[in-house]
Structure formats: structure tokens, C-alpha cells
N, C-alpha and C positions, 0 to 999 in steps of 0.2 A: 521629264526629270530623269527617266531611265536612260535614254540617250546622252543627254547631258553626266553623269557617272560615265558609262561607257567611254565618252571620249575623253576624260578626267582621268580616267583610268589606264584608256591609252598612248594618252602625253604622259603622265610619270613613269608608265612603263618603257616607254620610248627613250625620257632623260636616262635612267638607272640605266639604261643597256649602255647607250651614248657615253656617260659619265663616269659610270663605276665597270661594268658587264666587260665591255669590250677592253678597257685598258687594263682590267684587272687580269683578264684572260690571256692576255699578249704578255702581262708580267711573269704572270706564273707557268706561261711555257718559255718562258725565257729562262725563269728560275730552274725550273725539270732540265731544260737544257745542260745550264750550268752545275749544276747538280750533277747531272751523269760528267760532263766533262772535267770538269773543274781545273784547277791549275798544269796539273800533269797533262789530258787532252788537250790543250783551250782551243785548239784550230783540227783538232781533227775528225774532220768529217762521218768519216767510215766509222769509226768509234761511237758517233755520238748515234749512226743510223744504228747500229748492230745493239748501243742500248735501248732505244726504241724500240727496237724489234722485241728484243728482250720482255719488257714492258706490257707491250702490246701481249705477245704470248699467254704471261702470267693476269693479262685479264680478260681473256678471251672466255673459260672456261667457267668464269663468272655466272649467277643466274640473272636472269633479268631483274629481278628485286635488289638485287646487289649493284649492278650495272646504275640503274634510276638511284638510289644513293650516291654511288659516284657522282655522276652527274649532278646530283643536287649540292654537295659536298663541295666541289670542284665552283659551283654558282654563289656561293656563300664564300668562301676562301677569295674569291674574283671580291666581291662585294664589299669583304673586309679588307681586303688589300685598297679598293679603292677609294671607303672612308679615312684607312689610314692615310693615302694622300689627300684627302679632303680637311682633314687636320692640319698635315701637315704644310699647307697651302698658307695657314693663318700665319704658319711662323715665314716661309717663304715673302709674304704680304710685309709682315717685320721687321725684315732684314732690307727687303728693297727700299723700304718707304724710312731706310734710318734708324729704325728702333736700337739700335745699338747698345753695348753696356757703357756707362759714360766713360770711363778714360780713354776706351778706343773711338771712341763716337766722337771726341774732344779732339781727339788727335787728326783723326781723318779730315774732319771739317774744317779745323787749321790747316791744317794740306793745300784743302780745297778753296781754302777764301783765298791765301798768300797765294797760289795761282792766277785767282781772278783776281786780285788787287791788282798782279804785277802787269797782268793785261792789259785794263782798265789804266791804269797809270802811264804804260807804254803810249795808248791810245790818245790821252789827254797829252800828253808830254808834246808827242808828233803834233797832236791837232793847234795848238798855240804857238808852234813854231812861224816862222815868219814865209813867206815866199814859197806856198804849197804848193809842190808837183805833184805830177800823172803819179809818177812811183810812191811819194809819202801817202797820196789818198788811197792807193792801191793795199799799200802797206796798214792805215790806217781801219780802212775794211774788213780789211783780215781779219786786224787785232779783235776787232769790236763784235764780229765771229766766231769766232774762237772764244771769247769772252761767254757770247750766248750759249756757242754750245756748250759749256760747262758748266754754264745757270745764267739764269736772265736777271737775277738778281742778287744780292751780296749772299752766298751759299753759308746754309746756314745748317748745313745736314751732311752725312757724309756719304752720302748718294745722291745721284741725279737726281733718280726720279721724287725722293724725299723734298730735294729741294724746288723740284716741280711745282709741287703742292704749296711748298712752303712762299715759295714765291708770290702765287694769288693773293695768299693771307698777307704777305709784307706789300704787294701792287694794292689791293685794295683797300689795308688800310693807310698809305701814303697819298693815295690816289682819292677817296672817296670818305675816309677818316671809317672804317667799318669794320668792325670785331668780326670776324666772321665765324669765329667759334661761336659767340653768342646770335651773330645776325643769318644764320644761314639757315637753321630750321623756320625762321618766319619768313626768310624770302623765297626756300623752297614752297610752302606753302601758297603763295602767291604768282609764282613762276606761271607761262602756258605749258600746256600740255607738253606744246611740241618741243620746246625747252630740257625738259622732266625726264622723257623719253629717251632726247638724244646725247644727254648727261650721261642716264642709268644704261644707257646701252656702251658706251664708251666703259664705264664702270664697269658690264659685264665681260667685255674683253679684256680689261685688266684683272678679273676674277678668274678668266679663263687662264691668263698667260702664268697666275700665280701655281692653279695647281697640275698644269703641264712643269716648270718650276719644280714642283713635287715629284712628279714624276720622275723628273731629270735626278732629284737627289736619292730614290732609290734605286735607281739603276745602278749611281753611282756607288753606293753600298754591296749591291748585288755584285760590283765588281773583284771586292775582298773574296769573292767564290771565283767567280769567272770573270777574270780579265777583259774577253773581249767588250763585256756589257759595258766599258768605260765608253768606248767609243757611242754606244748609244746614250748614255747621260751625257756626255758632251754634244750632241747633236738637239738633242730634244732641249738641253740647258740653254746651249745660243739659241734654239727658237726660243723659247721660251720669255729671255730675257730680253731679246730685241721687240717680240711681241709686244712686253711688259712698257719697255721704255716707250713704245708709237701707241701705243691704246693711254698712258698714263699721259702723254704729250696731247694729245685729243681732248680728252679729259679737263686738262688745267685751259686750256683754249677755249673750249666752250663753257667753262666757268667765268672765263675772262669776260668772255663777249654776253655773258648771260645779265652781267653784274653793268656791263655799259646797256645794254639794251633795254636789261627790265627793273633796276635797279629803282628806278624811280616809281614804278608800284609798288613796291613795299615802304616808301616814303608817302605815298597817298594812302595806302592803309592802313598809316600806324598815324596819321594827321598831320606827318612832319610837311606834307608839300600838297597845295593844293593841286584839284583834280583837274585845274585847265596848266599845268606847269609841264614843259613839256623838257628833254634834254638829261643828259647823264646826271646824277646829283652831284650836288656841291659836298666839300669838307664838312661845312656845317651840319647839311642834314645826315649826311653819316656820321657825323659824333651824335647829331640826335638820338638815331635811329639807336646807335650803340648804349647808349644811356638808355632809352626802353627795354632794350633784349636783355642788360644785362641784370635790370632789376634790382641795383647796385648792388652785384655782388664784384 
């Protein structure tokens, strides 16, 4: 049991280092940085060494009881700095996935349909036409490309990745007839492991890319002091958000394939299909299946 603690002990203290320790520490020497520089230095060197120096000087003299407060002081200011991006991730998560306030969230997503409509229309327009060449199906490929990458389905969000998500919920209930706000906690439940796993782990690198995300927005703050930190909230931001879109693309894929796959045990579990029925489910039993989970509400 003692071992077991022990090594309890040394995986959270391994995440906290990992998670909050180390990025909070790279903030707040960035911060000191910008701090001594600030707008008047932003790029000069010698300046920013000759304040360090400074710095250093006036804590050398220090006692060692004073010195171990710093240092503890300096580990807690890391720690709070990097719950503060841990919050701030929630909102990050918000903003990608749509949460928008609604006249801008209206606007955007009208944007983004009149887009895919004109594609999609392009596409049908070409494909009905009479006497198909090389170039029209070339051109029609495209279109029907360009289509997906902007959503796979009529966009209903004013972000991609929003409509990622949204997308499953409108494929599966067109596709399978299934609420998945109501049917998704009973078919988690019944999913295999290996399913479970390779879902939440997708989900954790979308967790991840939110509060790297975070990060990226107080660098960008931290730039009102020091200019140059722009350049690093733009670097860590496009990681951040390309991360966000290929972990959140993973994500909606293997939800896809989870629902063709195992779909049909959560229809033997709930009595909608018998247990020698083999094959994706019908419309019917996902209306079934919905009218159980929803418990008419």
C-alpha cells in the first residue's frame, strides 16, 4: 500500500511539474524579462543582461531562509499562473467549439453555410450536366473538397471544429435516427474498452491543445508590456490551434466509426435488437433506442 502512494504521489507530482511548474516558470521569466525591458528596451540585449545582473546582485546577499522562500514563492506564483491557464482553457474549449454570443454566432455560421451551400450547388449544378469530362470531374472533386474541408455537413456553428462535432450529432441522427445527447451516455457505457480509450485519448489531446490555447492568450497579453512576447503567442497559438483542429478531427472520426461499429450493442442492451442481429442499426431502432434515453423528455 506504501508503494502504491509512493508512486501516486510521484505521477501527480510529475503532471504538476509537466502541466503547471515548467510553463509557469518559462512565463514568469518571460514576464521578469519583459518587465525589465519593456517597451523602451524591447530588443536590447545588453540591457536586459546588465538588469539581471542587477537582480542577481541584490539577492545574493540574501540568507538562506530567505533565499528557500523565494524559491518557494517563485513555485507557487509558477503554479498559479498555471491554474490560471487551466481556467482559462475552459474558455479557450468555448470559443473553438462555437460557444459564441448569439448575433455574432448567427452571423459567422450564415457565412459559413452561404459558403458551403454555394459549393455544394456548384458541385450538383457540374454533376447533372450532360456530356462529363476529364476537366468538369476534376473540377467537380475539388468542389466537393473544398466543401468537406469546410464541414462535412450543412455548418451549423461558426467554427470548424464546432461543426466537427456538430456534424456526428446531425450524420447520426440522419443516418441511424439517434439523439445523441440523450443516447451517448448509454452507448458509452456499453462501448469496448478499446473504443473508450481511443475516444478519451483523442479528447486528451484536444484538452491539451485548449490549454497550450491558453497559453498562447497570455503571452499575448504579456505583450501590452513587452512586444516581443507577441511573436511567441503567435507561435504557440498556431500550434495550438492546428493541434486543436487534428486531435478534434480524430475525435469526431472515431466517434463516427464507433457508432457504425458498436452501435448495435447498445440496441441489444436496451431489447431494441435481438442478440443474433448482426450489422450497423436501422433508422427504426435508433428512433427506438432515442425514445428509451430520452425518457420523453
Amino acid at each position: 500500500m506504501t508503494t502504491f502512494f509512493g508512486e501516486l504521489a510521484k505521477k501527480l507530482a510529475e503532471r504538476w511539474v509537466s502541466l503547471l511548474a515548467i510553463p509557469g516558470l518559462l512565463f514568469l521569466t518571460v514576464l521578469l524579462v519583459g518587465a525589465q525591458l519593456r517597451w523602451a528596451h524591447a530588443v536590447d540585449a545588453d540591457y536586459a543582461l546588465d538588469s539581471l545582473d542587477k537582480l542577481a546582485a541584490e539577492i545574493n546577499p540574501w540568507s538562506a531562509a530567505r533565499k528557500a522562500l523565494g524559491v518557494a514563492g517563485v513555485l507557487l506564483a509558477a503554479a498559479a499562473v498555471g491554474l490560471t491557464a487551466g481556467g482559462l482553457a475552459a474558455v479557450v474549449r468555448l470559443i473553438w467549439l462555437g460557444r459564441w454570443p448569439g448575433p455574432l454566432a448567427r452571423r459567422r455560421s450564415a457565412a459559413r453555410r452561404a459558403r458551403w451551400d454555394a459549393l455544394v450547388d456548384e458541385r450538383f449544378r457540374l454533376a447533372d450536366m450532360p456530356g462529363r469530362t476529364a476537366e468538369m470531374q476534376a473540377t467537380i472533386d475539388e468542389l466537393a473538397a473544398r466543401a468537406n474541408r469546410l464541414a462535412l455537413a450543412c455548418p451549423a456553428s461558426p467554427t470548424w471544429i464546432g461543426d466537427r462535432f456538430k456534424a456526428v450529432e446531425s450524420i447520426s441522427h440522419e443516418r441511424y435516427g439517434l439523439d445523441l445527447t440523450f443516447a451517448w451516455p448509454a452507448f458509452w457505457l456499453v462501448a469496448p474498452d478499446v473504443v473508450r480509450s481511443e475516444i478519451e485519448a483523442a479528447g486528451s489531446q484536444f484538452a491539451d491543445a485548449t490549454v497550450r490555447g491558453a497559453w498562447a492568450t497570455l503571452y499575448a497579453l504579456l505583450a501590452l508590456l513587452w512586444p516581443p512576447s507577441a511573436g511567441v503567442a503567435v507561435a504557440v497559438g498556431v500550434a495550438a490551434w492546428r493541434r486543436g483542429r487534428s486531435s478534434a478531427a480524430a475525435q469526431t472520426r472515431l466517434l463516427e466509426v464507433a457508432l457504425d461499429l458498436h452501435g448495435r450493442a447498445l440496441a441489444i442492451a436496451l431489447g431494441v435488437s435481438d442478440a443474433d442481429t448482426t450489422g450497423p442499426l436501422t433508422p427504426e431502432e435508433g428512433a427506438a433506442i432515442t425514445g428509451i434515453c430520452r425518457k420523453g423528455r
